[in-house]
C-alpha positions as CSV (number, residue, x, y, z in Angstrom):
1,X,55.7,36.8,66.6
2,X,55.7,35.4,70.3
3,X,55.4,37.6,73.3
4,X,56.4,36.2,76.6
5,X,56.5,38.4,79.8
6,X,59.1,36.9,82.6
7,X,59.7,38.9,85.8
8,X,58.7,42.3,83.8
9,X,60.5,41.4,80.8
10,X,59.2,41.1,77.5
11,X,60.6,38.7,75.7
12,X,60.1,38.9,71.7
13,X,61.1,36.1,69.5
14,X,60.6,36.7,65.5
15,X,59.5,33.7,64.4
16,X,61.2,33.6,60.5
17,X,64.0,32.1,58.6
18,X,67.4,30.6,60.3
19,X,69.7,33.5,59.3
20,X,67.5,35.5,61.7
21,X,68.9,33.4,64.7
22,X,72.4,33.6,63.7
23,X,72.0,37.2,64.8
24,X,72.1,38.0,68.7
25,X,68.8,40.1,70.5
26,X,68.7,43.7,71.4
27,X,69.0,43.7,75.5
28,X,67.0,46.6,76.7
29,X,66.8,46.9,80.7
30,X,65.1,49.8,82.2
31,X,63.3,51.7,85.1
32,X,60.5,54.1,85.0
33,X,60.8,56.6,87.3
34,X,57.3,58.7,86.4
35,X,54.8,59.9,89.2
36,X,52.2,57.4,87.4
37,X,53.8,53.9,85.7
38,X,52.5,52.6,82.8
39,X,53.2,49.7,80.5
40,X,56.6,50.7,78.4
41,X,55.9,49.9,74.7
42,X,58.5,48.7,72.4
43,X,58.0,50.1,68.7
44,X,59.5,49.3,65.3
45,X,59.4,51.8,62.4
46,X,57.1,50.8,59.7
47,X,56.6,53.1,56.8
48,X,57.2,56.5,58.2
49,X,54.8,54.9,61.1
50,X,55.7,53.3,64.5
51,X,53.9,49.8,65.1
52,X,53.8,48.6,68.6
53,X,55.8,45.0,68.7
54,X,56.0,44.2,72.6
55,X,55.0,45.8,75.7
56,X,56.7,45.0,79.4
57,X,54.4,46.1,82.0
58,X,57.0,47.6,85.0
59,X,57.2,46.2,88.7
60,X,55.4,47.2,91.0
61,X,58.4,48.4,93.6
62,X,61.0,49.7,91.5
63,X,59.5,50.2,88.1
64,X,61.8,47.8,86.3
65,X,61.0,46.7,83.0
66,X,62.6,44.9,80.0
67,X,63.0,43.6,76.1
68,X,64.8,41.0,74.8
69,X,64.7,40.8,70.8
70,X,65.4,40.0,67.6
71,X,66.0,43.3,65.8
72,X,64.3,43.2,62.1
73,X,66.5,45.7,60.7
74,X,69.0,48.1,61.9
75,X,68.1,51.4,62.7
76,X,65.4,53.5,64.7
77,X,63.1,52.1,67.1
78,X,60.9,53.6,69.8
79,X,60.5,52.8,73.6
80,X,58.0,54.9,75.6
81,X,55.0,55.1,77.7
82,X,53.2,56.7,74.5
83,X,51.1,56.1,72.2
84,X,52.3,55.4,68.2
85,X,50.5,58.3,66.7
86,X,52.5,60.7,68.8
87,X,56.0,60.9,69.9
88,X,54.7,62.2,73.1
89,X,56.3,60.2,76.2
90,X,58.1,58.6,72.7
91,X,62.2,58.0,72.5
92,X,64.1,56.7,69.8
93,X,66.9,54.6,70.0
94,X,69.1,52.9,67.5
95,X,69.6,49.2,67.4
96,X,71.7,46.5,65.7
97,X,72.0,43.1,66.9
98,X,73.7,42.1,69.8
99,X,73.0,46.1,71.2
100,X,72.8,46.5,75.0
101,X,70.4,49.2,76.2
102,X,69.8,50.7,80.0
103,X,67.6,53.4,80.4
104,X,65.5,55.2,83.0
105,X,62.4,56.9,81.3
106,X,61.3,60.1,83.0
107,X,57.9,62.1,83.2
108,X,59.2,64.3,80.1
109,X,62.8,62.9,79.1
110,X,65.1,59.8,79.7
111,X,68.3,59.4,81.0
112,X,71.2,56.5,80.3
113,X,72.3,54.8,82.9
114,X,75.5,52.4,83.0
115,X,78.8,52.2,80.7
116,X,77.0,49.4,78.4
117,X,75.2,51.4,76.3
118,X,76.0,51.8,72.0
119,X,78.0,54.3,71.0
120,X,75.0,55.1,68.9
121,X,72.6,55.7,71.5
122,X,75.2,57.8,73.5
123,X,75.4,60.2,70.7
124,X,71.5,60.1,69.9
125,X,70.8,60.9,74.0
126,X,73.6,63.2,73.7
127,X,71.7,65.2,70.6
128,X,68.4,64.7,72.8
129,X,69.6,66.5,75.3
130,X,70.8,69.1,73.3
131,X,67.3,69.6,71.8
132,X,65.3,69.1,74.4
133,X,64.6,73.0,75.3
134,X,62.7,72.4,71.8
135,X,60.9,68.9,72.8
136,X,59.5,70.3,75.9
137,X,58.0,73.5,74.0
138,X,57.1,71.6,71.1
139,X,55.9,67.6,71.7
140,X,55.3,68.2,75.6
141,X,52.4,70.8,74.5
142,X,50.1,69.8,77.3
143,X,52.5,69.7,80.3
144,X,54.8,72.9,78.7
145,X,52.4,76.4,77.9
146,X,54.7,77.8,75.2
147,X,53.6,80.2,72.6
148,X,56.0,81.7,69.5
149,X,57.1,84.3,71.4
150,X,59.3,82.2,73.6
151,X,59.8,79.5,71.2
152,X,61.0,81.1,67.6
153,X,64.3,82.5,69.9
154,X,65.0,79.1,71.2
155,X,64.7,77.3,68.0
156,X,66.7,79.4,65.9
157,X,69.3,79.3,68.8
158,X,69.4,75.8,68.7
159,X,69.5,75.3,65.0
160,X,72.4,77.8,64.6
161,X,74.8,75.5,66.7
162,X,73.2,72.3,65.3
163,X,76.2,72.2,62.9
164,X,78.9,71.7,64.8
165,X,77.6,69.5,67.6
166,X,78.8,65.9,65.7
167,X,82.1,67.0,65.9
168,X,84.4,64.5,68.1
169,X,81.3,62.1,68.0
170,X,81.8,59.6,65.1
171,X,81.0,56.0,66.3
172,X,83.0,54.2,64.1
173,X,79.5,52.9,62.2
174,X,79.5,53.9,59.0
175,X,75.9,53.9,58.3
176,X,74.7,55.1,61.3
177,X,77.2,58.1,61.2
178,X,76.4,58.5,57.4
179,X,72.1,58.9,58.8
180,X,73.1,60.9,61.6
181,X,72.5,64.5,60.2
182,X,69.9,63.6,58.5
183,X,68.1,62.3,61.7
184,X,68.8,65.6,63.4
185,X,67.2,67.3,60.0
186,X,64.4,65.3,60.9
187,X,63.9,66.2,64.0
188,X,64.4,69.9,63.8
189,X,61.5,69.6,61.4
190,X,59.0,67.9,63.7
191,X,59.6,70.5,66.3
192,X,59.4,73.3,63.9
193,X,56.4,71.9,62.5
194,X,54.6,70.3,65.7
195,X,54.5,73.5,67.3
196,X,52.9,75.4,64.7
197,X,50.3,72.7,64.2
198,X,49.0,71.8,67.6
199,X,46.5,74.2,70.1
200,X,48.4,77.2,71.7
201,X,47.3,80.6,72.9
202,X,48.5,82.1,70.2
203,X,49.5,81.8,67.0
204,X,52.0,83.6,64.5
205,X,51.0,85.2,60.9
206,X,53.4,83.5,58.7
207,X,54.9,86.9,58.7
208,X,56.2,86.2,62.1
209,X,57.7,82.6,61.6
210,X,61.6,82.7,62.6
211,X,63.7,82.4,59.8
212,X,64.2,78.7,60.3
213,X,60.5,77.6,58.7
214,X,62.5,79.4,55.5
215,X,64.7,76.7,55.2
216,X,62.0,73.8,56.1
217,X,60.9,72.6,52.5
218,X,58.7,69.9,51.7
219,X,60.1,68.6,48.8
220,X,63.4,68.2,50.0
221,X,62.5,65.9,52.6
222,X,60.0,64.0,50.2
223,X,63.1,63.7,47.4
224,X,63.7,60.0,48.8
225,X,61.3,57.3,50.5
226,X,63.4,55.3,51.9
227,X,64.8,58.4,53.7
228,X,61.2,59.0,54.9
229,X,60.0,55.9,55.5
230,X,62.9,55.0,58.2
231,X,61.8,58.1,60.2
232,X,59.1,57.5,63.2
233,X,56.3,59.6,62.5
234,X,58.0,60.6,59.1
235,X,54.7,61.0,57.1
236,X,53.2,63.0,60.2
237,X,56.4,65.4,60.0
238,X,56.0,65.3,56.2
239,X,52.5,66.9,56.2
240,X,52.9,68.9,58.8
241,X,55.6,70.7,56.6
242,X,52.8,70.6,53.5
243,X,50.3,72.3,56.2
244,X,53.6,74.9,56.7
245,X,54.1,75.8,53.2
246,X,50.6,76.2,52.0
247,X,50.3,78.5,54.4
248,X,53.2,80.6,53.3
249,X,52.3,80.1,49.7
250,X,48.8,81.3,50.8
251,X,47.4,78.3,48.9
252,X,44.0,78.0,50.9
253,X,42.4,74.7,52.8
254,X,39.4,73.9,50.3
255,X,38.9,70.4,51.1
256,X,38.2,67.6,48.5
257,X,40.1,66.3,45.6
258,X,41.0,70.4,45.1
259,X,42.9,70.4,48.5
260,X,44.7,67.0,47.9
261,X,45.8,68.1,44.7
262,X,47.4,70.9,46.4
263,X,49.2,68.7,48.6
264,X,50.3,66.5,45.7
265,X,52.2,69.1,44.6
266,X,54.5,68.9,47.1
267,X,55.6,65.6,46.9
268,X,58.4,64.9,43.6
269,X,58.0,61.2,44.5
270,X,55.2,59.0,43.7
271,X,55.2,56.2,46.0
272,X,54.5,59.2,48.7
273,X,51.7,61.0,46.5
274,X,50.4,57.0,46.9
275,X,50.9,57.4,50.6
276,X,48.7,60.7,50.5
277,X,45.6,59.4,48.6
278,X,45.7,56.6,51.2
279,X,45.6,58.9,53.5
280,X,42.3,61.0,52.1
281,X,40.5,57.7,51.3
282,X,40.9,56.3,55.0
283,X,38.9,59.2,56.0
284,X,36.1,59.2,53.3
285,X,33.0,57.6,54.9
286,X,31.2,56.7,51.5
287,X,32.1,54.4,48.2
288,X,31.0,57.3,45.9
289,X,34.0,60.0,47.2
290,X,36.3,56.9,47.4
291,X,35.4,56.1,43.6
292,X,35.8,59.9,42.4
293,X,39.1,59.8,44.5
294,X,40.8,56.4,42.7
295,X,39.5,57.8,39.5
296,X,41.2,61.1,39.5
297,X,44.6,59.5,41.9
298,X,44.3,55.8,41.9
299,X,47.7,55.4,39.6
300,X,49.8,56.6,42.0
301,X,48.8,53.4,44.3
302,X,51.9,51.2,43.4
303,X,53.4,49.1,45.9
304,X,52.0,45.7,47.1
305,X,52.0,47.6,50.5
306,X,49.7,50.4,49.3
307,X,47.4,48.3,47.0
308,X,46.6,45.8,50.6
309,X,46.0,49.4,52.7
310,X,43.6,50.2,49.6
311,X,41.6,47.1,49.8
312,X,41.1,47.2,53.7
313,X,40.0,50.8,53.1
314,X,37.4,50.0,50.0
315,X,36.3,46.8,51.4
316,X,34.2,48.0,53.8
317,X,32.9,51.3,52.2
318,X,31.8,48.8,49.1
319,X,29.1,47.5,51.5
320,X,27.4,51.5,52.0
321,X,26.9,52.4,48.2
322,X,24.2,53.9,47.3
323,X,21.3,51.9,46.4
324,X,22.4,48.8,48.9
325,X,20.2,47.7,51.6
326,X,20.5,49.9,55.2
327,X,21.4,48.1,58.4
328,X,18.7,46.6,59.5
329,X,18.5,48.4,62.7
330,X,16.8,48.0,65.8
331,X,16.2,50.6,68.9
332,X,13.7,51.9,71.8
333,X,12.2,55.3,71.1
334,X,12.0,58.1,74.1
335,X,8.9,55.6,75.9
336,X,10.4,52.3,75.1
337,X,9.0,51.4,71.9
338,X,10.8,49.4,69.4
339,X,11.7,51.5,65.9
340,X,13.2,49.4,62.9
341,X,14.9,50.6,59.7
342,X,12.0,48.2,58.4
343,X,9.1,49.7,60.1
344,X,10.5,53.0,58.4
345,X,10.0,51.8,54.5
346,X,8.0,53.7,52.3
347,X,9.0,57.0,53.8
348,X,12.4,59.0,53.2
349,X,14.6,58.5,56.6
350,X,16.9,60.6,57.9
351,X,19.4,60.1,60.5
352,X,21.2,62.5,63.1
353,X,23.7,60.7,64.9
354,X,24.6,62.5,68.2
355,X,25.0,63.0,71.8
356,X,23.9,65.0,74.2
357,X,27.3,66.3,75.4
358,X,28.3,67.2,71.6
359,X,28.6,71.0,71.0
360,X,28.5,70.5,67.2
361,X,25.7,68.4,67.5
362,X,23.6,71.0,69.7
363,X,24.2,73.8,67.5
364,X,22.6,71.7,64.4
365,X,19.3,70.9,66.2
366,X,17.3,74.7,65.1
367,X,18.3,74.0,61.8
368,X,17.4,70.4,62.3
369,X,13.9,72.3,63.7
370,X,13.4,74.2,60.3
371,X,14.2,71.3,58.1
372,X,11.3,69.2,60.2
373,X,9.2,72.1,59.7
374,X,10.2,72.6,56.0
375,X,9.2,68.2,55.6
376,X,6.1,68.4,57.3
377,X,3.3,66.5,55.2
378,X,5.9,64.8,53.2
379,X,6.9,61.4,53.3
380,X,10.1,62.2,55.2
381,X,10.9,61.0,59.0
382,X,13.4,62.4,60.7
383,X,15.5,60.1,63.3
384,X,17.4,61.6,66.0
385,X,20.1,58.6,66.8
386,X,21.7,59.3,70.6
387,X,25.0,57.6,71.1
388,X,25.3,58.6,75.0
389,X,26.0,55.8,77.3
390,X,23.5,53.8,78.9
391,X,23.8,55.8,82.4
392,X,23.5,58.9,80.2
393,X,19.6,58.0,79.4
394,X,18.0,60.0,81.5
395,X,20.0,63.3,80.6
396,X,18.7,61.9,77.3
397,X,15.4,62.4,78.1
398,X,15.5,65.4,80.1
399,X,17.2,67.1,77.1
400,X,14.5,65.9,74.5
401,X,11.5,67.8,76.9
402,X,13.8,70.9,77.8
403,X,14.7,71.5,74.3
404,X,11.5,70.2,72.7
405,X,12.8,67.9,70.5
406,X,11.0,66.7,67.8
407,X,11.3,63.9,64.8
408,X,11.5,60.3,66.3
409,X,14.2,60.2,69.1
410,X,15.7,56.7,69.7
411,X,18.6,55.6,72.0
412,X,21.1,53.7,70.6
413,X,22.8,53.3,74.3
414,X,26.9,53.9,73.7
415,X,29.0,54.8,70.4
416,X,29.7,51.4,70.1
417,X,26.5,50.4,68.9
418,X,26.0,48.2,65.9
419,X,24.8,50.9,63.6
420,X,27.6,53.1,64.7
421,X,29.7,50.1,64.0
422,X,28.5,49.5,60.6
423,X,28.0,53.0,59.1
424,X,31.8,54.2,60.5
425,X,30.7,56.8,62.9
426,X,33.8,57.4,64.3
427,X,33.2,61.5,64.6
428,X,29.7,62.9,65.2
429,X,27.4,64.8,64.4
430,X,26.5,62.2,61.3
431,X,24.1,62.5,59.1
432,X,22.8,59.6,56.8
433,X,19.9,59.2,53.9
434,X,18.1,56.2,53.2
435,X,15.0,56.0,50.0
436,X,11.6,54.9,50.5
437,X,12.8,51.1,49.9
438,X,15.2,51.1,52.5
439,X,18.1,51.6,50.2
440,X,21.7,53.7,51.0
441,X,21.6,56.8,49.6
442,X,24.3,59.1,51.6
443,X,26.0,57.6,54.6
444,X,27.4,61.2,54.7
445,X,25.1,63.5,54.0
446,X,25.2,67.2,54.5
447,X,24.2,68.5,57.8
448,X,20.9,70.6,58.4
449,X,22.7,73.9,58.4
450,X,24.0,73.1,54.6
451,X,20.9,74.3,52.9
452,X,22.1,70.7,50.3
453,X,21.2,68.3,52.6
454,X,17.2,69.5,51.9
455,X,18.1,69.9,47.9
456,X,18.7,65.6,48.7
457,X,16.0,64.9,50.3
458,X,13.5,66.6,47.6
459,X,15.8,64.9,44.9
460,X,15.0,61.5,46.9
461,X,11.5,62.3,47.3
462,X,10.6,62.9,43.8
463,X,12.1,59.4,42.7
């Protein structure tokens, strides 16, 4: 794929076979009209998923901005200022080739503009509008306070009229009138279910939910792949109606394989149960829970699709098994002295990963204090890891002498340091155990307040 900008105009060519160029581009022309202007991002809809495919940064004067491309299939697409985990600042559109698109995107909404636009994306902007009361209240979260109270009355308001609002509006394209209600299904259920599962000031007993979230089943929308996989944020839409219907089956959050096999439960279709061990295993951080995951769930990983996601996700985890060599690691203590993983060997090392502005990580330093106490005399050294940024040292510092903190303190200086990097510290506080011969043995570990995480460093010690 080539991107060329021109005079705020993305152009996209899709580089592939002939019969692609037999087809005419999508023309999408445009102004942002936003207090702030940002680059407007072109998305295509990839497995219930939106992947970015072009950007066109907007002028500077009058905000215009611009796509010319090669559609790879017809259907939904996005175009926004957002980003593709979230429809936030998101808007979907509906393209086929030769489509002709003008549009002026808003702080919260869009608007047409012009008498070239598909008959399509008249009737999508037209069914926008109508549920944008619900949008506002339910994707707009951080710009729109909204608790149930005002928002159950407005959605069931809405969805009671919802059937009678394609009269007249047929486009004369079959397929695209054929996908019409289910799209509006669709997006009923993201509101319904964004707004339950994001921060508000409150929050319903599923006693209160409107009668709508009655009618909002997981396994009818998981009946056909295809169906989600040409939705954006489908698979985000999908769990949070799982997260919906445990609750009001009072099946309870235990976490593990347990809680996945909850969730599998609500999926008739095994391409998507594939889908949701993907999902679990992208956020293990260790090769043993990825191996007792494939064990129980591997079979349901089945197309060429799934099996690539499963070796990106493996591939790196393989390298932190227990019993490998540890990063080789390399950082100044609290007075500037040099502390390697290899100066450590013949002692049991843990590692705290943290940060001086981390809440969770403050509130595990006196438990950290008792397990220190608890070690003392044994072959054990503790390393307090700081990821704060280099102009962060000397709050560093301060904080090590007002909080008399022990262990060894060393300064990694940012979360982008190489053993952050390597060990997949993407969330802290982290805890990690390494054996007397510098070998893995949890790149996970329990935390000091789990009275386990001292049951594994006995079990190491005795070895």
């Amino acid at each position: 794929m080539i991107i060329k900008k021109l005079f705020g105009v993305a152009l996209i060519l899709c580089m592939g076979t002939s019969s692609l160029f037999a087809q005419l581009p999508v023309e999408v022309t445009g102004q942002v009209k936003k207090k702030r202007v940002t680059p407007v991002k072109l998305f295509k809809v990839v497995e219930g998923k939106v992947v970015e495919i072009g950007n066109s940064t907007p002028d500077e004067k009058a905000g215009k901005f611009g796509f010319l491309f090669y559609p790879d299939y017809e259907g939904l697409y996005v175009i926004g200022t957002g980003n593709p985990g979230s429809p936030n600042d998101n808007y979907k559109f509906y393209f086929k080739s030769g489509d002709k698109l003008s549009v002026s995107i808003l702080d919260s909404s869009y608007v047409l503009n012009g008498k070239l636009n598909s008959k399509e994306n008249v009737v999508l902007t037209q069914w926008h509008d109508f549920v944008n009361p619900l949008e506002q209240k339910a994707v707009n979260f951080m710009k729109v306070q909204s608790t149930f109270v005002d928002f159950f009355p407005v959605l069931e308001e809405i969805s009671g009229k919802t059937k009678g609002f394609l009269t007249g509006k047929a486009t004369g394209n079959a397929k695209f009138d054929k996908n019409m209600p289910q799209y509006m299904a669709w997006d009923m259920a993201a509101y319904a279910s964004n707004f339950l599962n994001t921060p508000r000031s409150a929050h319903p007993s599923v006693e209160e939910y409107s009668p709508f979230y009655g009618t909002l089943k997981a396994q009818d929308f998981a009946k056909n792949t295809a169906a989600v996989y040409s939705q954006p944020w489908g698979n985000r839409t999908l769990n949070g109606l799982i997260s919906i219907n445990r609750r009001q089956q009072n099946i309870k959050f235990t976490g593990g394989l347990e809680n996945l096999k909850s969730d599998l439960d609500f999926l008739p279709n095994d391409t998507l149960k594939g889908d949701a061990v993907l999902e679990t295993a992208a956020r293990y951080k260790n090769f043993v829970d990825y191996k007792a995951l494939i064990d129980s769930y591997g079979k349901y990983i089945l197309t060429a699709s799934q099996k690539k996601r499963n070796v990106d996700i493996v591939t790196p985890l393989a390298l932190l098994k227990p019993g490998d060599d540890a990063l080789a690691f390399s950082f100044p203590d609290k007075g500037g002295k040099t502390v390697t993983m290899a100066s450590l060997k013949g002692k049991v090392v843990l590692v705290d990963v943290w940060a001086t502005w981390c809440g969770p990580c403050k509130a595990e330093i006196p438990h950290l204090k008792k397990l220190e106490e608890a070690m003392k005399g044994k072959d054990v050294e503790i390393i307090s890891l700081s990821t704060d940024d280099p102009k962060d040292k000397e709050k560093w510092l301060k904080m090590i002498k007002d909080e008399s903190l022990g262990g060894t303190q060393l300064f990694a200086g940012g979360p982008g340091n190489d053993f952050s990097q390597y060990y997949k510290v993407n969330t802290i506080p982290r805890f990690l155990v390494f054996d007397k011969a510098g070998k893995i043995v949890s790149v996970d570990s329990p935390r000091p307040s789990d009275p386990k995480l001292k049951e594994l460093l006995e079990k190491t010690l005795a070895k």
